[in-house]
C-alpha positions as CSV (number, residue, x, y, z in Angstrom):
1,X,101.3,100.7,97.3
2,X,101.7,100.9,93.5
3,X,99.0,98.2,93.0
4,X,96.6,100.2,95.3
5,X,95.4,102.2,92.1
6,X,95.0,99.2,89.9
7,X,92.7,97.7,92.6
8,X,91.0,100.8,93.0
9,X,90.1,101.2,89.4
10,X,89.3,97.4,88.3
11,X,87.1,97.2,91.0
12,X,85.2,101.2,90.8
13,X,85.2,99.9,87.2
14,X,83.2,96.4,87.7
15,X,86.3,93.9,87.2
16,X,85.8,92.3,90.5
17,X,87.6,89.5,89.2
18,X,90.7,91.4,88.1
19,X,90.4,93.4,91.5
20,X,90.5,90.0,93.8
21,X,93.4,88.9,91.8
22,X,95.4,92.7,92.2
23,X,94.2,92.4,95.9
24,X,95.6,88.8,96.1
25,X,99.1,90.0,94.1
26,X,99.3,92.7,96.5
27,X,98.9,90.7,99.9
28,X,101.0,88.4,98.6
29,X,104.3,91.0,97.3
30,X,103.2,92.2,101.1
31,X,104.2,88.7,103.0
32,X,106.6,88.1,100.7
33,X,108.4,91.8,100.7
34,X,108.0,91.4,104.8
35,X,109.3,87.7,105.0
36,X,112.6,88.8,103.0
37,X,113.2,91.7,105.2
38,X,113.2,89.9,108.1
39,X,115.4,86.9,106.7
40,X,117.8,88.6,105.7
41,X,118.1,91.2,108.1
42,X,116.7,93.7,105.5
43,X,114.4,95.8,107.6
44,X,114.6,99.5,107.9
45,X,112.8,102.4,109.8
46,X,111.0,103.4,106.7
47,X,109.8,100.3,105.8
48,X,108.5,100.2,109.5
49,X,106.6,103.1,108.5
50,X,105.7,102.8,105.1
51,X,104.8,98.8,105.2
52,X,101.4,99.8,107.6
53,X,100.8,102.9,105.5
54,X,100.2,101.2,103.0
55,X,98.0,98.1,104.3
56,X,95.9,100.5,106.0
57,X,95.6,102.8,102.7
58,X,94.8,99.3,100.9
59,X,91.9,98.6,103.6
60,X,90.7,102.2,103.6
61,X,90.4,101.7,99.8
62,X,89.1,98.9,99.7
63,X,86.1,99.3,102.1
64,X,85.4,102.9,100.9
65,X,84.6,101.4,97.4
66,X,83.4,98.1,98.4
67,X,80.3,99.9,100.3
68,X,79.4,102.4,97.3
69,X,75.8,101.5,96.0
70,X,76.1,100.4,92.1
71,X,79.9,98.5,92.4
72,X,78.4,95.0,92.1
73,X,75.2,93.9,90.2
74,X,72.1,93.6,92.8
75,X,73.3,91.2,95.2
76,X,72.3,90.3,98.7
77,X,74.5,91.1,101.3
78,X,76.5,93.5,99.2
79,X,77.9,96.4,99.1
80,X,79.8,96.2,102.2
81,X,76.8,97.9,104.7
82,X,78.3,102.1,105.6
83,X,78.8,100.8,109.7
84,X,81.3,98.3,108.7
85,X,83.5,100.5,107.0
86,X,82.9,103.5,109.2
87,X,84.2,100.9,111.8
88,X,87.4,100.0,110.5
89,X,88.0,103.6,109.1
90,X,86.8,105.0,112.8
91,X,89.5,102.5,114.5
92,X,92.0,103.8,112.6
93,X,91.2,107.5,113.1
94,X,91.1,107.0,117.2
95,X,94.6,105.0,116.9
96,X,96.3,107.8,115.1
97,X,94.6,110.6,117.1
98,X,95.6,109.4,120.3
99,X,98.9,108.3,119.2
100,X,99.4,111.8,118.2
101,X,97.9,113.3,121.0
102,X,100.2,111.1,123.3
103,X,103.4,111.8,121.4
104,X,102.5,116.0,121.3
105,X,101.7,116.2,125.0
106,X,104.6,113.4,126.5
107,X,106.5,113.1,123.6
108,X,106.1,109.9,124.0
109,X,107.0,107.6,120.6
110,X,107.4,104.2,121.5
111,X,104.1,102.7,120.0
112,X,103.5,99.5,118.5
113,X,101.5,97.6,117.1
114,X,99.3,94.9,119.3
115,X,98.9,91.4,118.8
116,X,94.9,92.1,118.6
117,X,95.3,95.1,116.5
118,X,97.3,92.9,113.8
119,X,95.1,90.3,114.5
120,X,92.1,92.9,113.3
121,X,94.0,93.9,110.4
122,X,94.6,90.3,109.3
123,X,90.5,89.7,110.1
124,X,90.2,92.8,107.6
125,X,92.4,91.7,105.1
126,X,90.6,88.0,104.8
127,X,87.3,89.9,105.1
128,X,87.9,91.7,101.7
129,X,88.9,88.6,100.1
130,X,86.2,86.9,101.0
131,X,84.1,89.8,100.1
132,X,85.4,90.4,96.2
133,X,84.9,86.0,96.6
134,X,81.5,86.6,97.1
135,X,81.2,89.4,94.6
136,X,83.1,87.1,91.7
137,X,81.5,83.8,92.3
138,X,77.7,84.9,93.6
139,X,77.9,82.7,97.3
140,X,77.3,85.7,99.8
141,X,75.3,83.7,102.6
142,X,78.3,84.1,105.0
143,X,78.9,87.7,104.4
144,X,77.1,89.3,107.2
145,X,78.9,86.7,109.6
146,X,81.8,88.9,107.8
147,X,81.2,91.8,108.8
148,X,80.0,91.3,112.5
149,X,83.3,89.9,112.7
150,X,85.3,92.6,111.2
151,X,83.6,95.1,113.2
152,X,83.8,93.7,116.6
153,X,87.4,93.2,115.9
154,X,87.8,96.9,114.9
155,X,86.1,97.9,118.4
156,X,87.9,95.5,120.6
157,X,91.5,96.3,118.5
158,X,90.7,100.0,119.0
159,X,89.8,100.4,122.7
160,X,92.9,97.4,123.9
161,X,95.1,100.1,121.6
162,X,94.7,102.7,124.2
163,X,94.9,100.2,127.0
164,X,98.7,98.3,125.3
165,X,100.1,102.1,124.9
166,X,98.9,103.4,128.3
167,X,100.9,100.2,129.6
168,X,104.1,100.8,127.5
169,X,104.3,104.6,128.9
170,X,104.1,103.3,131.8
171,X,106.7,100.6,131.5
172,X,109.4,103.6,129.9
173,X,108.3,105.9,132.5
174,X,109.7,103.2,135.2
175,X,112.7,102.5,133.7
């Protein structure tokens, strides 16, 4: 999370190249920070909750500024086109709406995360790489590919969400 502001600033700022490298520092502390927890049997309830806050603050970040007009010199394919973003931000917003929704009228807490929802955030994460690749070296031919991807995974992840926690209510309420 500290590195979030960092990022945010060297790339508002113009330093894509200083931003790719905070955004590859901070994936890595990430996997690294998660990889240690688990060895060692170091994982707690707030790092449960705080480790997602903060990848999907990174993501929200990142897209936000990665599709504002004047970041990167005229380039094709860039910024990041507004439905991309308002996909990944959208998928978030329905996850956390219904999960709240669920939990206020059942009570209901026992929601994790999918396979294909950490599969999109993994798809999201690779995506702004690529992205701040493209924005440092100039090569942004495979870009829309990018974000066709990103986006369908954002859909898909969003509606099997509501599908996996409709099936694990209904797994607590038979036992």
């Amino acid at each position: 999370m500290a590195l979030i502001p960092a990022f945010a600033s060297l790339l508002f700022y113009g330093y894509s190249g200083w931003a790719l490298a905070a955004f590859a520092v901070a994936g890595i502390s990430d996997g690294v920070d998660g990889f240690v927890a688990r060895r060692f049997g170091q994982e707690s309830e707030l790092g449960t909750i705080i480790d997602p806050i903060a990848d999907k603050l990174l993501m929200t970040t990142a897209f936000i500024i990665l599709t504002l007009p004047d970041i990167f010199p005229p380039v094709k394919h860039l910024p990041v086109p507004f439905w991309v973003t308002a996909a990944v931000i959208g998928r978030d917003v329905l996850i956390v709406t219904v999960a709240a929704a669920i939990n206020v009228m059942t009570g209901f807490r026992g929601f994790k995360p999918s396979w294909l929802g950490k599969a999109s955030t993994t798809v999201q994460v690779a995506a702004v790489g690529l992205i701040l690749i493209a924005a440092v070296f100039g090569y942004t031919f495979y870009l829309p590919t990018v974000y066709v991807i990103v986006v369908f995974l954002a859909v898909l992840s969003g509606f099997h969400y509501i599908y996996f926690v409709s099936s694990l209510m209904r797994q607590e309420e038979n036992e």
